[in-house]
Backbone bond lengths (Angstrom), bond angles and torsions (degrees), N, CA, C in turn:
res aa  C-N    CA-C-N  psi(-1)  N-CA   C-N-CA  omega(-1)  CA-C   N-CA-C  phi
1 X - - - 1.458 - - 1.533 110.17 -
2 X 0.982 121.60 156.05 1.569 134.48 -151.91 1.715 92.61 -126.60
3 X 1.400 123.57 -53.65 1.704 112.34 -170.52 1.723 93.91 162.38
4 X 1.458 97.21 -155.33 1.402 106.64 -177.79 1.457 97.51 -90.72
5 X 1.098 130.12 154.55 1.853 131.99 163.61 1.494 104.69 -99.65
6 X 1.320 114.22 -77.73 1.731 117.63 -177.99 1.364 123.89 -149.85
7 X 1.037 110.49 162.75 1.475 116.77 172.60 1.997 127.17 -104.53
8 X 1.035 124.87 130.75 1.465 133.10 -175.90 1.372 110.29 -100.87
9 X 1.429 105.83 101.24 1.791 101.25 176.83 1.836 98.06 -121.15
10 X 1.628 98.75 179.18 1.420 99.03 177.35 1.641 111.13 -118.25
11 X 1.176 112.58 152.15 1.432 129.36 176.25 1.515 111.90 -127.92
12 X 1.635 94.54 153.41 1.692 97.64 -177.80 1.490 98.62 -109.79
13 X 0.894 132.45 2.51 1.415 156.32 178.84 1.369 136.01 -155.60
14 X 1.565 116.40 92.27 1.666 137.78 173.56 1.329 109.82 -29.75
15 X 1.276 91.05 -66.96 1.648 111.08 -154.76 1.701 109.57 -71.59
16 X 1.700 118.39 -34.72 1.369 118.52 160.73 1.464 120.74 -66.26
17 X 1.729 110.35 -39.12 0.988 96.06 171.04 1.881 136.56 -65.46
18 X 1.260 89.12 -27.01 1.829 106.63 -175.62 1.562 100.12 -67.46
19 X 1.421 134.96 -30.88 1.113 134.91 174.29 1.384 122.44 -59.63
20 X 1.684 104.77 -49.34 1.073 124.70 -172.28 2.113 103.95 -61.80
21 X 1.511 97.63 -45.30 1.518 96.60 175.67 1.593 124.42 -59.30
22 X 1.446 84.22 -24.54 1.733 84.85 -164.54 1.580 117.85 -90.71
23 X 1.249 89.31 -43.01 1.694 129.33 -171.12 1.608 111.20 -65.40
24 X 1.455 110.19 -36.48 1.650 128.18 -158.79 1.803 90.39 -104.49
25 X 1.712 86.48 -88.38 1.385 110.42 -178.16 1.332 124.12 -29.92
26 X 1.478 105.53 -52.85 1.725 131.66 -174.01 1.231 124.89 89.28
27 X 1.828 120.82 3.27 1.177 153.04 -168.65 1.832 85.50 -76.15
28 X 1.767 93.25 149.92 1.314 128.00 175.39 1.914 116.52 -68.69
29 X 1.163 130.60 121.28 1.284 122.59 -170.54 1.700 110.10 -121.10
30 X 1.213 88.59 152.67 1.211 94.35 174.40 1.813 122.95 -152.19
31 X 1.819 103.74 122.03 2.283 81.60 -154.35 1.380 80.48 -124.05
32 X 1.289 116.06 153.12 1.284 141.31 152.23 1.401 106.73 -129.51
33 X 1.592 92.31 120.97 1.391 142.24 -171.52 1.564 109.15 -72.32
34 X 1.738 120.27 -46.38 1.366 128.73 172.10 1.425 105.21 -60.30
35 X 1.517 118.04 -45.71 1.786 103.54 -158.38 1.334 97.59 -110.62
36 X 1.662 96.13 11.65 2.085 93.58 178.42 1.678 108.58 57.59
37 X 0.734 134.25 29.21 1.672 139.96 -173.83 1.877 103.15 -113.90
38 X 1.363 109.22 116.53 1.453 111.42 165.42 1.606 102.93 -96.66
39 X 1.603 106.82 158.95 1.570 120.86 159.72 0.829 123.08 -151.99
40 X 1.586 120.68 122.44 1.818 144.99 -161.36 1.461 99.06 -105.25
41 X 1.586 102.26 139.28 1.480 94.15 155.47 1.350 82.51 167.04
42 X 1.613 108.11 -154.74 1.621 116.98 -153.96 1.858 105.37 -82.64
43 X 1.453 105.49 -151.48 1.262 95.74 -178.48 1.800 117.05 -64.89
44 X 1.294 109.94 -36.85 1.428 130.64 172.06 1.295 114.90 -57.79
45 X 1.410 118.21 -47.81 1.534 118.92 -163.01 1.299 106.25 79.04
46 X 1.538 111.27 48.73 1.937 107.84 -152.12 1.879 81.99 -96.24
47 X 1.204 92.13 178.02 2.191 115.44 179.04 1.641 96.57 -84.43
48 X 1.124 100.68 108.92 1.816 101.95 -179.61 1.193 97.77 139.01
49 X 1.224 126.28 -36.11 1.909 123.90 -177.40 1.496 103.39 -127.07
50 X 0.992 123.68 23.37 1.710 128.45 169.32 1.401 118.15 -72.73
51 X 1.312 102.61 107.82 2.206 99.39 161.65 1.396 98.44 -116.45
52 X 1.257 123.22 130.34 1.627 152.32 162.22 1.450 102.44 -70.84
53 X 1.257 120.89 137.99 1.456 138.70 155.01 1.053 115.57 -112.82
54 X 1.662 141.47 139.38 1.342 127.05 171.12 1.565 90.95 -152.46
55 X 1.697 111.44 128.14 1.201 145.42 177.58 1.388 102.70 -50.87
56 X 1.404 114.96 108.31 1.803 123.07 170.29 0.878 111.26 -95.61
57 X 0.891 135.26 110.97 1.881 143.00 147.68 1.382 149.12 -38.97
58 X 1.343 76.37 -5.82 2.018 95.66 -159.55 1.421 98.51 -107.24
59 X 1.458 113.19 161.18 1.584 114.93 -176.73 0.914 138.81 -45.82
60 X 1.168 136.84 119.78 1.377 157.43 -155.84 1.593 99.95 -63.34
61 X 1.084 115.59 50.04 1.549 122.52 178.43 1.570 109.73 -107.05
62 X 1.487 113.26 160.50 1.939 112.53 177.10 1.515 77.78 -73.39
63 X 1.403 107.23 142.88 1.732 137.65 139.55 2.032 91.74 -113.16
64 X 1.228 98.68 140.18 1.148 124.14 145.79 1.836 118.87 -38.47
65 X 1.161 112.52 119.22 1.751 104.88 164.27 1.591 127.22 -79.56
66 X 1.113 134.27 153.64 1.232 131.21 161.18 1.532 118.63 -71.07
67 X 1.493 93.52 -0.71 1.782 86.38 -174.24 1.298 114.82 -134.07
68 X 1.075 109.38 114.16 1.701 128.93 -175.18 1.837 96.45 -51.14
69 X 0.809 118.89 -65.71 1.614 122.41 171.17 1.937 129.34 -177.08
70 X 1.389 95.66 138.29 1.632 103.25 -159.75 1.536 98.14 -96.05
71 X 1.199 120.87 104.67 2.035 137.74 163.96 1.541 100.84 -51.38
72 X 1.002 118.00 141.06 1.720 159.04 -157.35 1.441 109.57 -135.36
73 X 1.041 114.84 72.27 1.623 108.85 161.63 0.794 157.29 -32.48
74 X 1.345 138.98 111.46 2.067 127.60 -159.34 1.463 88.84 -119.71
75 X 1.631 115.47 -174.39 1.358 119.80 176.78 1.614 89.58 -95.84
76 X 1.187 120.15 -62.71 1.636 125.83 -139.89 1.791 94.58 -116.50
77 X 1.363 98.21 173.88 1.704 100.43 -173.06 1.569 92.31 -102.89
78 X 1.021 114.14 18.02 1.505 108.83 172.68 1.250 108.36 -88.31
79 X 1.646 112.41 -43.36 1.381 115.18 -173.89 1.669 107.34 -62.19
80 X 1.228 109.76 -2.84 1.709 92.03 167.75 1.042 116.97 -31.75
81 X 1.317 93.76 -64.54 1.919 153.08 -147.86 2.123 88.52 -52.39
82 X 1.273 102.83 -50.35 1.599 111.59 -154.21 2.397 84.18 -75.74
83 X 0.942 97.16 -42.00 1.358 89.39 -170.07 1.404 127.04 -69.27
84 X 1.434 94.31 -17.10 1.766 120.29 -168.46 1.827 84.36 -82.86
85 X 1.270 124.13 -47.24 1.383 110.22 -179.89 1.558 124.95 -66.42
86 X 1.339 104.02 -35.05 1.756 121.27 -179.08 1.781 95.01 -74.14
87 X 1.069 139.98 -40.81 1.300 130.68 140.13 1.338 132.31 6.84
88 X 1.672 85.78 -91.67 1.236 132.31 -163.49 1.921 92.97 -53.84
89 X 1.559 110.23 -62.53 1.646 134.60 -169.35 1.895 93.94 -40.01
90 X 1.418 94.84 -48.87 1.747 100.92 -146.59 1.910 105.68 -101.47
91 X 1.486 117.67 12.53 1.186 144.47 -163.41 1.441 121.51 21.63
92 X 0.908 105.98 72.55 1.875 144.70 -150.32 1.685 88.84 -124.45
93 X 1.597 109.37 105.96 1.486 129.74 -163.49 1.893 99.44 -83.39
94 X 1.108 119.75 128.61 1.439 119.82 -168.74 1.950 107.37 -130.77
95 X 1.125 106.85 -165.92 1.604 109.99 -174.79 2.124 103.28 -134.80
96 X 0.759 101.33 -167.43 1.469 108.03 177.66 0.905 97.75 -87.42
97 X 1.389 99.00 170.34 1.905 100.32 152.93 1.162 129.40 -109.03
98 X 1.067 131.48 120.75 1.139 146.42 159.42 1.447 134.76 -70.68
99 X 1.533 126.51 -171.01 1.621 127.40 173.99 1.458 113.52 -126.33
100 X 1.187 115.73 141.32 1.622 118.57 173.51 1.481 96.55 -137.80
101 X 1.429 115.59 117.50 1.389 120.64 158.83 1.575 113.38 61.51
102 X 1.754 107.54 34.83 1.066 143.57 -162.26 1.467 115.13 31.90
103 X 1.545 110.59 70.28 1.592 123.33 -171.46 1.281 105.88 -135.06
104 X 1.419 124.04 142.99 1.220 85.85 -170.67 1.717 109.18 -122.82
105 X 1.606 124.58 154.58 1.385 114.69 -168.94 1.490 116.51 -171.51
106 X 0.783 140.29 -175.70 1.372 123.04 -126.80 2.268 92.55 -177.94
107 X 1.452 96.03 126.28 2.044 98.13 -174.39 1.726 113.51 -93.05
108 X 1.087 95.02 152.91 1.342 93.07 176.63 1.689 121.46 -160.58
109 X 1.009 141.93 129.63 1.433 119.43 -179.37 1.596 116.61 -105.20
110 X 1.717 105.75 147.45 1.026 105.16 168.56 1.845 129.09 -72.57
111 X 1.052 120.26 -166.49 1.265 139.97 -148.43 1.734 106.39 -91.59
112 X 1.623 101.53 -5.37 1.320 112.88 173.71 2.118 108.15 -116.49
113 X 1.467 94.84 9.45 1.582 79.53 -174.28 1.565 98.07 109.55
114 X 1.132 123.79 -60.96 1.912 126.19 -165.12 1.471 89.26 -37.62
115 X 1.933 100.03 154.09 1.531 134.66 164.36 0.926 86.07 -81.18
116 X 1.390 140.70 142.29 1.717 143.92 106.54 1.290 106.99 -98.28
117 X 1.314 107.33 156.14 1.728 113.97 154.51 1.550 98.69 -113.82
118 X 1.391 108.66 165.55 1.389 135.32 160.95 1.420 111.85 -77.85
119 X 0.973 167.67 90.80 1.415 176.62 -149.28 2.317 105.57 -105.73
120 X 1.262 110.54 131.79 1.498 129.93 164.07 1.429 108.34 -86.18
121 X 1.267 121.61 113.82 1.454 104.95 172.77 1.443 109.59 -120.74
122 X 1.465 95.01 43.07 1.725 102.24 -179.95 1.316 123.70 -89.87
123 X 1.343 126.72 -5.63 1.536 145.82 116.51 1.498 156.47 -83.29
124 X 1.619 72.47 27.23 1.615 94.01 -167.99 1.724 106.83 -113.52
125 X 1.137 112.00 133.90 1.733 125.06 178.20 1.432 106.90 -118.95
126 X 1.435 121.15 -177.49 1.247 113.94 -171.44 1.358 102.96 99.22
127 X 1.892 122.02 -158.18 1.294 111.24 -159.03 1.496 115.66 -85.86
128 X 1.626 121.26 151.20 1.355 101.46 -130.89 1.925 79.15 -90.47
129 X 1.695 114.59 -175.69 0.977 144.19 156.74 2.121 110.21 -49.29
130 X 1.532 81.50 157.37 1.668 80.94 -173.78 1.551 121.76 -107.47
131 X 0.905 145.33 -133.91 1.826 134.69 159.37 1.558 120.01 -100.00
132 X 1.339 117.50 139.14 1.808 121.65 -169.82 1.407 79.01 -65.49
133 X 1.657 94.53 176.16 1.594 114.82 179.11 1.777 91.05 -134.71
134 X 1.481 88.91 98.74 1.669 102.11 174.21 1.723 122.04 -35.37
135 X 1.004 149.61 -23.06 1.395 159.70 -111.79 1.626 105.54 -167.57
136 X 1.012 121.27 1.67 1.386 133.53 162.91 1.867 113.27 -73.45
137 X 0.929 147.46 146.50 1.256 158.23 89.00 1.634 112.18 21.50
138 X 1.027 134.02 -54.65 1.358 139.04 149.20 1.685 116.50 -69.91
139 X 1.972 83.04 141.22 1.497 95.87 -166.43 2.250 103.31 -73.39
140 X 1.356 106.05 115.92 1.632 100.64 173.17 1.871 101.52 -25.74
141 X 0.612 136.83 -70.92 1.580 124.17 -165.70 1.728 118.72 -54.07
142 X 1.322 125.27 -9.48 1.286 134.79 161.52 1.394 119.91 -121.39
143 X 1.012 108.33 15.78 1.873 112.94 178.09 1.427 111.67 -80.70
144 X 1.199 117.75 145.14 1.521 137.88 162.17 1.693 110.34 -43.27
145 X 1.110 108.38 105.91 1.264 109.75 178.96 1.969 120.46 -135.37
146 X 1.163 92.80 52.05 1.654 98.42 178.57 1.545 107.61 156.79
147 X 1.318 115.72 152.11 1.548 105.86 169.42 1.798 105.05 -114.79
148 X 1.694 95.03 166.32 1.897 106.20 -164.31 0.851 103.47 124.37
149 X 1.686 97.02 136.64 0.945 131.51 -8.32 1.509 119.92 -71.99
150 X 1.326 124.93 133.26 1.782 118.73 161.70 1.879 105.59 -94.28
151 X 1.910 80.66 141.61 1.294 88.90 -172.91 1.467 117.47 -138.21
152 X 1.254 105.24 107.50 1.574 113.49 -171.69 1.637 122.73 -91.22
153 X 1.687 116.86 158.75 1.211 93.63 -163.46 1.537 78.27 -126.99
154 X 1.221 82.88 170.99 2.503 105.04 -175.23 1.264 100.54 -165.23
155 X 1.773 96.04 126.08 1.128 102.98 148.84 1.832 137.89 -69.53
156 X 1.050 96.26 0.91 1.417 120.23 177.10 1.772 121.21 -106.97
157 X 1.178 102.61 43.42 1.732 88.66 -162.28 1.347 123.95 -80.01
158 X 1.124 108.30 6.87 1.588 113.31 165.55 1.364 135.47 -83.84
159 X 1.961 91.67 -32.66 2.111 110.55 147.18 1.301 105.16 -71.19
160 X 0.956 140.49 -36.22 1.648 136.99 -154.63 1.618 94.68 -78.59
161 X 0.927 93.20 -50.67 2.119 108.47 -158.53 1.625 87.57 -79.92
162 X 1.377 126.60 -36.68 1.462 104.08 157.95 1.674 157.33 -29.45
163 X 2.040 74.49 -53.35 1.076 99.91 -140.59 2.406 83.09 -73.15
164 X 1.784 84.71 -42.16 1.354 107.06 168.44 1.771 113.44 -24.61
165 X 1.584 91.64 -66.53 1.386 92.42 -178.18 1.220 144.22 -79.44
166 X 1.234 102.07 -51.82 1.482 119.20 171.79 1.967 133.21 -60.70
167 X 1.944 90.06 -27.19 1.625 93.82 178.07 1.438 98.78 -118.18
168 X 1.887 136.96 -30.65 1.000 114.75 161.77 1.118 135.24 -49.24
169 X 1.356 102.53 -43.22 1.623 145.70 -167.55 1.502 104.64 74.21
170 X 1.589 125.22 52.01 1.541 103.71 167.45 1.455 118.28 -77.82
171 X 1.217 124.13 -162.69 1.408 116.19 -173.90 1.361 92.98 -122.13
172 X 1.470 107.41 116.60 1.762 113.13 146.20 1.484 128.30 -54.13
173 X 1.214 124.38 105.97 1.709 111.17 -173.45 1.491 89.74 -137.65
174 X 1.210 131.67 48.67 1.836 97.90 162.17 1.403 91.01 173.66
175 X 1.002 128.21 136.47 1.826 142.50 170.20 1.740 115.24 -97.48
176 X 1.056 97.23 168.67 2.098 81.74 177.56 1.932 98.03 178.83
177 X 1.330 107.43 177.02 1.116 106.82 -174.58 1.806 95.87 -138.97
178 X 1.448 120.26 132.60 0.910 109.50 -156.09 1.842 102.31 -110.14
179 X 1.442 114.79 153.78 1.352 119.02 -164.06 1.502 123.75 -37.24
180 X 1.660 100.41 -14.36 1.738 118.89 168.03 1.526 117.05 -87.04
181 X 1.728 104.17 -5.25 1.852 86.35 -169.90 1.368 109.69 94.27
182 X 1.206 112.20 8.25 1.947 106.40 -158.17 1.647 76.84 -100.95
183 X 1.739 119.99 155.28 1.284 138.60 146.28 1.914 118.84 -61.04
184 X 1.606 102.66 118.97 1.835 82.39 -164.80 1.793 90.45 -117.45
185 X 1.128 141.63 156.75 1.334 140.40 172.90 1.314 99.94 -126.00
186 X 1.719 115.03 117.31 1.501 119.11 -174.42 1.916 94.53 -103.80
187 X 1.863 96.62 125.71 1.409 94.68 160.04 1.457 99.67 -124.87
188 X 1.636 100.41 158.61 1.271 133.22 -172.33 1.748 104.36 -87.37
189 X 1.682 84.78 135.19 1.684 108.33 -172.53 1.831 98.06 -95.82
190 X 0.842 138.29 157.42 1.768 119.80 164.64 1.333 140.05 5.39
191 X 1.396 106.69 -88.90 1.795 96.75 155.39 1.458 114.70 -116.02
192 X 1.316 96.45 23.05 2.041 85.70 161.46 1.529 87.33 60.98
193 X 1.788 92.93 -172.94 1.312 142.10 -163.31 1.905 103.15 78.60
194 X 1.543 124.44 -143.11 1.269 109.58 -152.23 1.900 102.33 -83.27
195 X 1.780 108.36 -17.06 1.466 104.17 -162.20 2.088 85.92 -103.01
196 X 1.144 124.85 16.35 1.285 117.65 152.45 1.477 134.65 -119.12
197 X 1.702 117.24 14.85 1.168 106.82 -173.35 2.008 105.78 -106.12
198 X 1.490 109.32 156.47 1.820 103.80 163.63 1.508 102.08 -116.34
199 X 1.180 117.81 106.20 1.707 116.68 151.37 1.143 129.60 -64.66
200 X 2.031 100.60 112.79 1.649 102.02 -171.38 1.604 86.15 -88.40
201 X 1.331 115.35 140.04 1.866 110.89 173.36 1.670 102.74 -127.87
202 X 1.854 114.41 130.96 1.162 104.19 -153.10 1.873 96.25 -75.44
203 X 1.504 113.47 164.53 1.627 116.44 -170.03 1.627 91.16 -133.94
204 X 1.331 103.34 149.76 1.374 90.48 -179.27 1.643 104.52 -125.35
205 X 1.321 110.03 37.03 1.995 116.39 165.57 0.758 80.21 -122.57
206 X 1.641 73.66 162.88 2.145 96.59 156.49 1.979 105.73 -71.78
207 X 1.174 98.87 -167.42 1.101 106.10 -155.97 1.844 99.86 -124.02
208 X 1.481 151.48 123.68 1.107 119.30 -158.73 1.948 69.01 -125.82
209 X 1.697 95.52 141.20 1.586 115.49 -153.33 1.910 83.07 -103.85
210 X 1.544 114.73 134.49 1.354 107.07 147.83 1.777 131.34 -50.16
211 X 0.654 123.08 156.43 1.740 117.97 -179.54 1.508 114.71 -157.15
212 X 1.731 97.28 114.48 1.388 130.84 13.39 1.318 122.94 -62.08
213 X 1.118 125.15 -178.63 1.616 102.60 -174.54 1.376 92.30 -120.33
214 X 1.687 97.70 163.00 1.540 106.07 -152.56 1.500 101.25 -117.70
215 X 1.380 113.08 -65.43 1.482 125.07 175.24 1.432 121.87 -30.18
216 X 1.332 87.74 139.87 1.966 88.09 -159.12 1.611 96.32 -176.89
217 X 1.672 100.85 127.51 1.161 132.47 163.12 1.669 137.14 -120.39
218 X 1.305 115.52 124.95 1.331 132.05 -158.34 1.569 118.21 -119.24
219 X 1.505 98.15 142.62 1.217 110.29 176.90 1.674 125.14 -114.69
220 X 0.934 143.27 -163.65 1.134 135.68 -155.97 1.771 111.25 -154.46
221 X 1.187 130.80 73.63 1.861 120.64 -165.51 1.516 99.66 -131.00
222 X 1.627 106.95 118.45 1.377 121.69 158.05 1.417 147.11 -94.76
223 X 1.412 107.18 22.94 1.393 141.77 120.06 1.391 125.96 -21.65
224 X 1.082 135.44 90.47 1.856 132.29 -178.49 1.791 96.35 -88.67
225 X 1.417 122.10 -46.37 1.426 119.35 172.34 1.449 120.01 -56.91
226 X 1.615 111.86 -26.33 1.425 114.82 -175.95 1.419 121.29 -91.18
227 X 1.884 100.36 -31.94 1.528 102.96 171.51 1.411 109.83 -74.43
228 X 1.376 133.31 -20.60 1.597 127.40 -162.83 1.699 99.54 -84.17
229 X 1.429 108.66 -31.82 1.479 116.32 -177.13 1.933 111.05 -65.53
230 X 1.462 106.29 -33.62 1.226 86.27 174.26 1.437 121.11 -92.27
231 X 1.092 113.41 -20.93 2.063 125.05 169.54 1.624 99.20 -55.13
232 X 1.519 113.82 -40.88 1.453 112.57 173.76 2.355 101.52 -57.13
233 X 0.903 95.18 -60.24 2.003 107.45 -160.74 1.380 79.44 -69.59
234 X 1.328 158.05 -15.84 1.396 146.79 151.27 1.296 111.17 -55.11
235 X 1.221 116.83 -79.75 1.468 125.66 177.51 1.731 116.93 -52.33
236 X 1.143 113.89 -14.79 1.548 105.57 -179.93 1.636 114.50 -104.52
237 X 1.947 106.79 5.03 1.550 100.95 176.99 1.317 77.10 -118.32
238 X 1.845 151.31 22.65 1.522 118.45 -175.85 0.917 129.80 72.75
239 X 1.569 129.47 11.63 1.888 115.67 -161.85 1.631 77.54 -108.16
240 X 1.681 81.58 127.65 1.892 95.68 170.46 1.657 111.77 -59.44
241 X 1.453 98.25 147.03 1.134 90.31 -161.20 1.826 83.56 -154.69
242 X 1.062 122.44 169.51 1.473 144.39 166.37 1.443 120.11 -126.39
243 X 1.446 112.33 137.97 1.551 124.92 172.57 1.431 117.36 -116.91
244 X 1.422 136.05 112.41 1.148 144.34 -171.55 1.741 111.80 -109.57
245 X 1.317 107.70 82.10 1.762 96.36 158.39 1.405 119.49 -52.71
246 X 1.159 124.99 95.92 1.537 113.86 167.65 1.551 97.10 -64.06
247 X 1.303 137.11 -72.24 1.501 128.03 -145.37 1.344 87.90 179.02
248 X 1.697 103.02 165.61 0.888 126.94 -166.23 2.003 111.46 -47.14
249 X 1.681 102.26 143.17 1.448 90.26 -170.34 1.820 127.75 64.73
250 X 1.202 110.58 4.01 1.733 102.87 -179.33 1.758 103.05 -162.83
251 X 1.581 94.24 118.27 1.194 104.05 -171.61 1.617 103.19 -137.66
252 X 1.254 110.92 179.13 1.712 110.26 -154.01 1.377 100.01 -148.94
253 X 1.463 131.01 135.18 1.511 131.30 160.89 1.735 88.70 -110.35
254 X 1.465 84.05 149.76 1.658 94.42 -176.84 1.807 94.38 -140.88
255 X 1.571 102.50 127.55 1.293 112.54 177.17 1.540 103.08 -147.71
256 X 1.874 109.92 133.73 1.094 116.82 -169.97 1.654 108.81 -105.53
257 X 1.271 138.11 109.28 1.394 166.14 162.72 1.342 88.67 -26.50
258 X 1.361 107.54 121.56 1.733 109.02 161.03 1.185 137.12 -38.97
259 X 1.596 117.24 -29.48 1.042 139.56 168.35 1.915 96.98 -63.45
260 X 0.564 130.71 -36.12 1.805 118.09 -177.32 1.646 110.01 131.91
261 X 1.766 110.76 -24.18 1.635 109.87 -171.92 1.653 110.36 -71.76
262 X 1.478 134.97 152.08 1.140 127.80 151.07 1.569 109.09 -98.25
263 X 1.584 84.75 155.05 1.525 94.22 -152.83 1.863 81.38 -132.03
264 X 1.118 105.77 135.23 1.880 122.14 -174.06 1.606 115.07 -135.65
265 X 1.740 90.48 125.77 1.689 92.35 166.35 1.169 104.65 -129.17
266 X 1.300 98.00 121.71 1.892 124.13 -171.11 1.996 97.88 -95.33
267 X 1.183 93.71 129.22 1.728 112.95 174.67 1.551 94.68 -99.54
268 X 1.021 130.78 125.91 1.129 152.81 -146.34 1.749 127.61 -150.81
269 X 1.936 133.58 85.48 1.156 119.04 -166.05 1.436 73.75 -121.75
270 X 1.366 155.53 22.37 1.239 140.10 -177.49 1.563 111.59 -106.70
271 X 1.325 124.05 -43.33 1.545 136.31 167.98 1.451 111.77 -102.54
């Protein structure tokens, strides 16, 4: 495994949201208008700082998220400091800051409802950060440059954290209790630190899934012996599953979590 690649959320609005990334955040955008699909991330748009948008259609009602909350990467704990003002400027409602796993970061939601935090990765090692996007509103030396930790919630976390372990095969290494009291189980992406970990956090509803369903989390492994081995331990217990050749060099297993999230491991020699 290589790290996190991206995240798939939904929007009822592209074009507010793409503003909000670019405009607020200072993050790199990118919208297509035909497949209704936005994409955020660093100067590259590289696998490690990817957020997905995809145009929902369906009633403008609360659904529940699959994701307790998606971390935003800075370099330094100063850059809190720079975002808490760009915030502050654009009246963009935020939280304190706080510590997780002595990191330090601070919640906030976007313009569709989503948790993010702001994430310090100025003690953080593991997979590295991605490239500023010069042309942002934020100064390149405090810009968002990677996502991590993502943190999903299940009412099922003993299938979920299974499914995690046993057929992804990530590594469970660390337990925690999260600023709510909630039970969180941190597994390890490649080399860990904030752009390799997934927080399973236990939930105690069900979960009511958009449909089609949208939410979707990705990984990143350049391994061809390691990705074929688990499409093999897929196919030999039955769990439906999907295979997507995008193109040459990059291919995708897609398996949807009982709980309603899809969960993706992308084989990857192109990024």
């Amino acid at each position: 495994m290589n790290g996190l690649r991206s995240v798939t959320l939904s929007t009822y609005n592209l074009n507010e949201t793409e503003s909000f990334y670019k405009n607020i955040l200072g993050l790199n955008t990118l919208i297509n208008n035909e497949t209704n699909i936005l994409h955020v991330g660093d100067a590259n748009l590289a696998p490690g700082t990817r957020l997905i948008f995809k145009q929902y259609q369906g009633d403008q009602e609360k659904i529940d998220t699959h994701f307790h909350s998606i971390a935003l990467r800075v370099p330094t704990d100063l850059a809190l400091y720079e975002y808490k003002q760009q915030f502050d400027k654009h009246e963009v409602n935020y939280e304190s800051v706080q510590q997780l796993n002595g990191k330090h970061l601070f919640k906030f939601y976007d313009n569709n409802g989503h948790a993010f935090h702001i994430i310090s990765d100025e003690l953080n090692a593991g997979v590295p950060l991605g490239t500023a996007y010069d042309d942002g509103p934020i100064s390149p030396i405090h810009q968002i440059q990677g996502i991590g930790p993502v943190m999903i919630k299940s009412p099922e976390t003993q299938a979920t954290g299974s499914l995690l372990k046993n057929i992804f095969e990530l590594q469970l290494f660390a337990e925690y209790k999260t600023i709510d009291d909630e039970s969180a189980l941190v597994f390890k992406v490649g080399a860990g630190g904030n752009g390799g970990e997934l927080h399973l956090i236990d939930y105690p509803n069900a979960i009511e899934s958009l449909n089609p369903p949208i939410e979707r989390v990705a990984v990143s492994i350049d391994d061809i012996d390691h990705f074929e081995k688990i499409v093999n331990h897929v196919k030999e217990i039955e769990i439906e599953h999907h295979i997507i050749q995008h193109e040459a060099g990059l291919i995708s297993l897609f398996v949807r979590d009982l709980t309603g999230i899809i969960i993706t491991i992308t084989f990857d020699t192109v990024n």
